[in-house]
C-alpha angles and dihedrals in degrees: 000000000000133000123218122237114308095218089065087063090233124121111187111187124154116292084359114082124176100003094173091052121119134016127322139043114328094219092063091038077062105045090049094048094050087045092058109038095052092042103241134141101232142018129187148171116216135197120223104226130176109283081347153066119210126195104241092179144003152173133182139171104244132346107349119202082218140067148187116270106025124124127227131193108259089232097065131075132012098297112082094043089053088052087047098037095248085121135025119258090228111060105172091171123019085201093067102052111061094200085063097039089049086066117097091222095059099066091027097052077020104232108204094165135008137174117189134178138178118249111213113185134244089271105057094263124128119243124166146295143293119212139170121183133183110208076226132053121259113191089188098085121101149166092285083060090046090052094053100045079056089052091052091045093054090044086048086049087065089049098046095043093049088054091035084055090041085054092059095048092053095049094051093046081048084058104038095054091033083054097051090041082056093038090060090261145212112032112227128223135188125240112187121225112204133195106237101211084052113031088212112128100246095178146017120220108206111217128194116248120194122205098162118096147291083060100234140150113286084244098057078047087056103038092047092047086053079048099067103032093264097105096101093048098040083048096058097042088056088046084045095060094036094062098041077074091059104084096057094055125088109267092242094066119078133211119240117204137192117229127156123219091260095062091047089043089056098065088233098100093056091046087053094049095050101112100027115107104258096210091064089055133099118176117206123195114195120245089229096060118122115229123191096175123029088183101053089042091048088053092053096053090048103092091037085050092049088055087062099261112156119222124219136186107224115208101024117185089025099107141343098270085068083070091054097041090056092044090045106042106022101223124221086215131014115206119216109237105243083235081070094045106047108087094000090141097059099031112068093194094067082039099057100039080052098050081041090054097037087049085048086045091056093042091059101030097252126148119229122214115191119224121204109020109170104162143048083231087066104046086045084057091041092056096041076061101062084244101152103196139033141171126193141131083270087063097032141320117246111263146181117281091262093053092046088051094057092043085066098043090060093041084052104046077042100067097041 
């Protein structure tokens, strides 16, 4: 018997084709099929534990006196002695074989036939064990059966390691982002947004900073964070530390935040801006940002939107969804995705989609804020535009809020 290749998602043994075919979890595709083509009641996969097995999957067909998920003493059951060779691993008839007939569970499931073998990983390491039982004896079953009930362990091996890899991944990113939340984390720190015609900061990003290991991008922190069910938390932290800035800034000068649709969707966002003052407040919402219900999401901005909140659409041009997310929203600003911004003066295409989205921006009363400018070249082509802020490395760097405080003492003392 031979198995394709496992990256093409197929499995051919003989009388099985195509076992990972289909939706769900290949180790229970191939449990069923098994099940069914060798005409048993249940089938299951187990995982040695300690002093336990537990059930890590099973399918049955109709009610199972078993289920996935519950533990059972190692001692107990066939399991463990076929492991350790006290019983075969082919049992056409219990009745025939008095160590399994000595076993409480074969007269109490019944257990009239039973095939078991043990699943060792892709690494060498034992795991457990694959069963399959019929509550009546079938002397039909042979060696042929037994060898292809090894071939499906070993396919289900490859399953089983790959989600048993994936686990540890997601554990250590659950650790990693719990450990910077704990930790005080993330660090914040201030981008200015200045009005061009005037040159005055009108506004301060606040922008995630990450010093925990391992050292990454503020956005993998963030995705990763989405990836293990800690987004919303690791979002408020970050708009927790970002307001606690607020009060030693001018009054003039607002704060804009990052949420995604998810964090306003929770309630907790509204909860956490209770008692700032709304109209320092700009709420940006990525670009990249998946929404499943502008309506739902709509209704949860409302309130924010009635205490005089404005709402933004951060990267804006980036991708289709920012489209959706205007029409949609109807933002109070719209910021310019730095990819639009970069080399706007010498490449008429990202000219032209920003003069298309500034002239759009006129037409409905919007502001537009431009991300990413680098060069003098750029902001020339920004303010030939009508765009009338921008923020970029070329304008300032983002800082820490004592560097940012500084920053707007001097803008201030500059343009009197």
């Amino acid at each position: 018997m031979q198995i394709q290749d496992l990256s093409l998602g197929q499995a051919v043994l003989p009388g099985i084709p195509g076992l990972l075919d289909g939706g769900g979890s290949g180790v229970d595709r191939v449990l069923h099929a098994v099940r069914t083509h060798l005409g048993m009641d249940v089938a299951f996969v187990s995982e040695f534990e300690e002093h336990d097995r537990v059930l890590r999957h099973v399918d049955a067909q109709d009610r199972s006196p078993i289920h996935t998920g519950d533990r059972i003493p190692l001692d107990q059951g066939y399991c463990r002695r076929i492991v350790e060779g006290q019983l075969p691993e082919l049992i056409p008839d219990t009745a025939q074989v008095p160590a399994a007939m000595a076993l409480p569970e074969t007269t109490q499931l019944p257990i009239g036939a039973h095939l078991g073998v043990p699943v060792y990983l892709s690494d060498g390491r034992f795991y457990g064990t694959f069963c399959c039982f019929s509550y009546t004896a079938d002397t039909s079953l042979n060696e042929r059966d037994l060898q292809m009930m090894r071939v499906c362990a070993e396919l289900m091996a490859y399953q089983i390691s790959a989600e048993l890899a994936a686990t540890r991944v997601a554990d250590q990113k659950f650790a990693h982002v719990k450990g910077a939340i704990n930790q005080g984390g993330p660090a914040i720190v201030y981008q200015p947004i200045y009005r061009l015609e005037s040159g005055k900061i009108s506004g301060m990003e606040c922008l995630s900073r990450f010093e925990s290991l391992p050292l990454r991008s503020p956005d993998l922190w963030f995705a990763d964070a989405a990836e293990v069910g800690l987004g919303v938390e690791l979002e408020l932290s970050a708009i927790r530390k970002a307001l606690a800035g607020m009060d030693a800034l001018p009054g003039d000068v607002y704060l804009a935040i990052n949420s995604s649709p998810e964090t306003i969707l929770s309630g907790r966002l509204e909860e956490l801006l209770r008692d700032v003052p709304s109209e320092r407040l700009v709420l940006e919402i990525t670009e990249h940002a998946h929404v499943a219900d502008y309506q739902d999401l709509i209704q949860a901005l409302a309130p924010l939107r009635e205490r005089g909140i404005r709402i933004s659409i951060d990267d804006a041009g980036a991708g289709y969804s920012s489209m959706s997310h205007i029409l949609n929203m109807r933002p109070d600003l719209i910021k310019l995705d730095m990819s639009l911004t970069r080399q706007i003066d010498s490449d008429m295409a990202r000219y032209a989609l920003a003069a298309a989205l500034s002239d759009f921006a006129r037409k409905t009363g919007v502001d537009i804020v431009a991300e990413g400018v680098e060069t003098a070249a750029e902001l020339r082509s920004l303010r030939s535009l009508g765009i009338v802020k921008a923020q970029g490395y070329y304008l300032s760097r983002p800082q820490p809020l004592p560097d940012a405080i500084r920053l707007l003492a001097a803008n201030a003392r500059q343009l009197h």
